[in-house]
C-alpha positions in Angstrom: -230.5 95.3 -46.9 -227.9 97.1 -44.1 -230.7 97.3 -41.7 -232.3 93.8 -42.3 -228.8 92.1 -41.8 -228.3 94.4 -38.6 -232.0 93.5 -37.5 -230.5 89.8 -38.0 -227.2 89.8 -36.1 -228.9 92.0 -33.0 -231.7 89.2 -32.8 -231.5 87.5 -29.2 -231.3 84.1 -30.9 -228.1 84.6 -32.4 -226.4 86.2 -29.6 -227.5 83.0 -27.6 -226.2 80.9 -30.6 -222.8 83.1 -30.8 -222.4 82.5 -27.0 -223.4 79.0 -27.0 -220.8 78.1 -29.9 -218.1 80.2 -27.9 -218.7 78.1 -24.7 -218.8 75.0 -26.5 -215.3 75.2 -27.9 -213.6 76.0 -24.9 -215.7 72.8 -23.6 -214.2 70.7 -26.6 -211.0 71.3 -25.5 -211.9 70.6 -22.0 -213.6 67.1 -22.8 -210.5 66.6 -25.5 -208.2 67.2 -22.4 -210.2 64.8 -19.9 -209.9 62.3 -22.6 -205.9 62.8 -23.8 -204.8 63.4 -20.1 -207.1 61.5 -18.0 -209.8 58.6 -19.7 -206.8 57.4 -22.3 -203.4 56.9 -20.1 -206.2 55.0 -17.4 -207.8 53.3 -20.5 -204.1 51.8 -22.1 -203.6 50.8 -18.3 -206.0 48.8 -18.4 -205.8 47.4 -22.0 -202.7 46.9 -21.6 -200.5 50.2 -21.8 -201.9 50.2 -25.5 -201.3 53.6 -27.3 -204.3 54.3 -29.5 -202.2 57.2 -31.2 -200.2 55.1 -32.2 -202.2 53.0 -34.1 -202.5 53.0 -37.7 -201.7 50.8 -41.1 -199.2 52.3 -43.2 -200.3 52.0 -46.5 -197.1 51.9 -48.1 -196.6 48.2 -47.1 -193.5 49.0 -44.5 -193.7 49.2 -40.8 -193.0 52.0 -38.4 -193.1 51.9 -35.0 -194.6 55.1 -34.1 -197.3 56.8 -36.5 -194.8 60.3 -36.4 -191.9 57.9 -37.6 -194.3 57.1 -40.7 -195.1 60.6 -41.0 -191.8 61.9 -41.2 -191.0 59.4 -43.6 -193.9 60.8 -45.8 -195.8 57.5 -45.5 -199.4 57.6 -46.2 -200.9 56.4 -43.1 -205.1 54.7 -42.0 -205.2 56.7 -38.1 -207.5 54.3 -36.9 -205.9 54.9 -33.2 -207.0 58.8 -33.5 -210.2 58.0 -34.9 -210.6 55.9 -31.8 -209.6 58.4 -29.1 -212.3 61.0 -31.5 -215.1 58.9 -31.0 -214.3 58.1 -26.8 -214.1 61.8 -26.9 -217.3 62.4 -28.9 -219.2 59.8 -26.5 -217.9 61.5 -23.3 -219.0 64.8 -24.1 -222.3 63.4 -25.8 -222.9 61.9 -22.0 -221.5 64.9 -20.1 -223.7 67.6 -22.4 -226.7 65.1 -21.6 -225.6 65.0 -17.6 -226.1 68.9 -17.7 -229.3 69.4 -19.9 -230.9 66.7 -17.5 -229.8 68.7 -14.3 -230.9 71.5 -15.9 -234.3 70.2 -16.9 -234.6 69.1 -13.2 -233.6 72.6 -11.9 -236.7 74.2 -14.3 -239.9 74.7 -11.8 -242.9 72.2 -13.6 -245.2 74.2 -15.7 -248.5 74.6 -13.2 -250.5 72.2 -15.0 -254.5 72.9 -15.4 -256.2 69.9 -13.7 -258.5 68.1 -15.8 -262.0 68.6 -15.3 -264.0 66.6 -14.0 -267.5 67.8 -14.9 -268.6 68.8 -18.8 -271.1 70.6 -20.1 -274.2 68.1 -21.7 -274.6 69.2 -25.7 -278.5 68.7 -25.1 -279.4 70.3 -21.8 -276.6 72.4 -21.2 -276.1 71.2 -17.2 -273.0 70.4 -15.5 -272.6 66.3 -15.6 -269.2 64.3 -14.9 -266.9 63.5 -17.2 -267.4 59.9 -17.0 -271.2 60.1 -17.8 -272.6 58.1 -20.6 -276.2 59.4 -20.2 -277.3 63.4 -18.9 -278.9 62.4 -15.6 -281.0 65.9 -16.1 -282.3 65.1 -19.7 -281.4 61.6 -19.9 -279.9 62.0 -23.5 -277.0 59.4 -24.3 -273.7 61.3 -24.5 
């Protein structure tokens, strides 16, 4: 069972999968950065100066005026202003992680693609005719 599970973890698929989780949480909190720091304070300017964190319903019927002030106060609270800035963050990086597996796909050299022929081989006679060929024109059988 020792060796199977070292046969496993020393695969080449999950050292790509290990690395490929590793670099996409330090890209998380890149794209979580470009969002908090960049996408939201120029997205508030234009709606507005609107704080998305700092919406939410308080479900305790009283109002706060920030969503830590409810917090504090051990109010039980509907974040639908961090919910927000999660799903702008989620759609960013959804479009940036397409932006990069496009470029890469354009990078990748096209597969060298057979040509298709233009000539088969007649079922009856066995002679070369052209693809398009309804009848053999050596044994004159319909194809």
């Amino acid at each position: 069972m020792l060796k199977e599970f070292k046969e496993f973890a020393l695969k080449g698929n999950m050292i790509d999968l290990a690395v490929g989780v590793i670099i996409g949480g330090a890209f998380n909190s890149l794209v979580t950065s470009l969002v908090d720091n960049i996408i939201m304070p120029a997205l508030s300017l234009i709606t507005g100066k609107i704080d998305f964190t700092n919406l939410f319903i308080a479900l305790d019927g009283q109002s706060y005026k920030t969503l830590s002030t409810a917090q504090k106060a051990g109010a039980p609270t509907i974040n639908y202003g961090l919910f927000i800035t999660g799903l702008i963050n989620f759609l960013i990086m959804a479009f940036v992680i397409f932006m990069i597996v496009k470029g890469m796909n354009a990078l990748r050299k096209p597969k060298n693609e057979t040509p298709k022929p233009k000539t088969r081989i007649c079922p009856f006679c066995k002679s070369e005719i052209s693809t398009e060929a309804t009848r053999c024109p050596h044994c004159t059988s319909h194809l």
